[in-house]
KOLVO-15707 format. One record per residue (C-alpha): chain; x, y, z. Coordinates in steps of 0.5 Angstrom, whole numbers. Example, Ala and Ser with C-alpha at 12.3 -4.5 7.8 and 13.67 -1.06 7.14 Angstrom:
<pts>
<pt chain="A" xx="25" yy="-9" zz="16"/>
<pt chain="A" xx="27" yy="-2" zz="14"/>
</pts>
This chain:
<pts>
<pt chain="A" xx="0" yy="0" zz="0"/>
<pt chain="A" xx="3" yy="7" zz="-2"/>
<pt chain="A" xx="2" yy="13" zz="3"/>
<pt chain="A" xx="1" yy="18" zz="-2"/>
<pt chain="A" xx="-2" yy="19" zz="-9"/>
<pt chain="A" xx="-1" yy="25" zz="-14"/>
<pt chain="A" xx="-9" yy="28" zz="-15"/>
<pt chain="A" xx="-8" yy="27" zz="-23"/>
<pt chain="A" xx="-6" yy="20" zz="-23"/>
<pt chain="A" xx="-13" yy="18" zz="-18"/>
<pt chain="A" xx="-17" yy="23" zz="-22"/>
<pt chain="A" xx="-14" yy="19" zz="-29"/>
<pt chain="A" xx="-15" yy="13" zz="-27"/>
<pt chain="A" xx="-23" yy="14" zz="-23"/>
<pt chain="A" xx="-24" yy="18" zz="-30"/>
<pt chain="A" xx="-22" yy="11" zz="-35"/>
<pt chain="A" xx="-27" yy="7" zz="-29"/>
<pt chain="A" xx="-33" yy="11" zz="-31"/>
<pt chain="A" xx="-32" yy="17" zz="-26"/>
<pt chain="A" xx="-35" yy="24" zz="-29"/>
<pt chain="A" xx="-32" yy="30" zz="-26"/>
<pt chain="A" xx="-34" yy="36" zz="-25"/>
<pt chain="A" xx="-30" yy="42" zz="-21"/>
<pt chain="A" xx="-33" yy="46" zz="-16"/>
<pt chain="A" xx="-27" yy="49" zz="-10"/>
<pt chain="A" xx="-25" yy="41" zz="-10"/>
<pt chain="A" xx="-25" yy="37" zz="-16"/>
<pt chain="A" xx="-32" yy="32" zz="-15"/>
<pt chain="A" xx="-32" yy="25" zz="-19"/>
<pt chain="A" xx="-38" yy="21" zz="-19"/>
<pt chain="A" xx="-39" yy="14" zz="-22"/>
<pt chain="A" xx="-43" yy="14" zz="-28"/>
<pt chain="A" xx="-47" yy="7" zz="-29"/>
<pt chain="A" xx="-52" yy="8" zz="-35"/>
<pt chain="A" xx="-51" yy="13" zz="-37"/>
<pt chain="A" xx="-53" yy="16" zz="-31"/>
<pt chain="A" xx="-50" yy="20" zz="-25"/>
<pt chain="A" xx="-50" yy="15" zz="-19"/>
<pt chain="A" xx="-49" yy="18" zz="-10"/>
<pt chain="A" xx="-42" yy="14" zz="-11"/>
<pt chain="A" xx="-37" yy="19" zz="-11"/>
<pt chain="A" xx="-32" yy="23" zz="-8"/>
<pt chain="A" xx="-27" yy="29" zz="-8"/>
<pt chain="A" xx="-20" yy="30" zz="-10"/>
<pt chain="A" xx="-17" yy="36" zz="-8"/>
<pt chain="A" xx="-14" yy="41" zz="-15"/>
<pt chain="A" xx="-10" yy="45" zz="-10"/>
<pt chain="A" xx="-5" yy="39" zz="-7"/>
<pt chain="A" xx="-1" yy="35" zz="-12"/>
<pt chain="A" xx="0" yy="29" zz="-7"/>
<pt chain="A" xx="-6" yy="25" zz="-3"/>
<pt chain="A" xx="-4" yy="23" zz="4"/>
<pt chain="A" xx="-5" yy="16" zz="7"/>
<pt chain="A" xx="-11" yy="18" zz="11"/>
<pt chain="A" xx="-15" yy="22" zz="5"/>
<pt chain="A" xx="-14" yy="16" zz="0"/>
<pt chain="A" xx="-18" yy="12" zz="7"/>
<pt chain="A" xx="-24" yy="17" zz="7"/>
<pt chain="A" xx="-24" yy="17" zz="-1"/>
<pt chain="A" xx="-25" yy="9" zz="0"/>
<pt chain="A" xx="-30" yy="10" zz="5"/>
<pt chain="A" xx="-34" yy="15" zz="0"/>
<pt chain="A" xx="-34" yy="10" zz="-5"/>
<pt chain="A" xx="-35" yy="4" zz="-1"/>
<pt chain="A" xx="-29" yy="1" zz="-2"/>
<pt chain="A" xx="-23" yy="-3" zz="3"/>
<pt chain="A" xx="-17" yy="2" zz="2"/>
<pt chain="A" xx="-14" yy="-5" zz="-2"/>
<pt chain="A" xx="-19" yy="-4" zz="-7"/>
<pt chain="A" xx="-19" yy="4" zz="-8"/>
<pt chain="A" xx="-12" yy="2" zz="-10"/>
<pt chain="A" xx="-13" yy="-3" zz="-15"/>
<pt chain="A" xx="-18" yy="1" zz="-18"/>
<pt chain="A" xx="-12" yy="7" zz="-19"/>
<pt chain="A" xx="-6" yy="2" zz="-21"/>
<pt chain="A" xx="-11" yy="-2" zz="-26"/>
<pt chain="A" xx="-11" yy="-9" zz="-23"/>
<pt chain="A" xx="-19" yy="-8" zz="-22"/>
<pt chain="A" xx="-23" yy="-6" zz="-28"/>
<pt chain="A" xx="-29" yy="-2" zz="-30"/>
<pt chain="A" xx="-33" yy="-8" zz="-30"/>
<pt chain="A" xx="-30" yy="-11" zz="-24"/>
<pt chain="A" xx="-32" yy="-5" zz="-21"/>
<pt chain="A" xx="-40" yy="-5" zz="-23"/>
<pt chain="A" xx="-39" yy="-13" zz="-21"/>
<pt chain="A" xx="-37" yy="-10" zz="-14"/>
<pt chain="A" xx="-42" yy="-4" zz="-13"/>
<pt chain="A" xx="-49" yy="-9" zz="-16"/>
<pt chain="A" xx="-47" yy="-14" zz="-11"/>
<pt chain="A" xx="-47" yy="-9" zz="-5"/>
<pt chain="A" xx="-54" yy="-7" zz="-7"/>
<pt chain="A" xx="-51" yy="0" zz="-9"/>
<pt chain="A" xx="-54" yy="0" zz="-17"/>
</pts>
């Protein structure tokens, strides 16, 4: 697990995984699933360059992801559809 991240490296990746973003003071990634806005979603600061442990954590909370899995997401091992698999079986599209 990595302690930080660089914003435009999450922002990129959430991004190819089916995120929206949309600036309004912090940059807000919203999962799309259909063509349609869903309450996944959370905020990446555009002021830092790099992301703390401790931000990365809530981050994954707001997405409702384990830490692990918001980092595969980022480094590419867990894919888009793997993520809609994840969210369907959580109930939450």
């Amino acid at each position: 697990m990595m302690a930080s991240r660089k914003n435009h490296n999450i922002q990129k990746s959430l991004t190819r995984k089916g995120f929206s973003s949309k600036m309004s003071g912090h940059i807000k990634m919203t999962f799309r699933y259909k063509g349609r806005d869903t309450a996944i979603r959370t905020w990446i600061s555009h002021g830092k360059k790099e992301i703390s442990d401790k931000l990365l954590g809530i981050m994954a909370e707001q997405l409702n992801l384990s830490r692990l899995q918001l980092d595969n997401l980022v480094d590419c091992p867990l894919g888009e559809s793997e993520l809609i698999a994840l969210y369907e079986e959580k109930g939450l599209l």
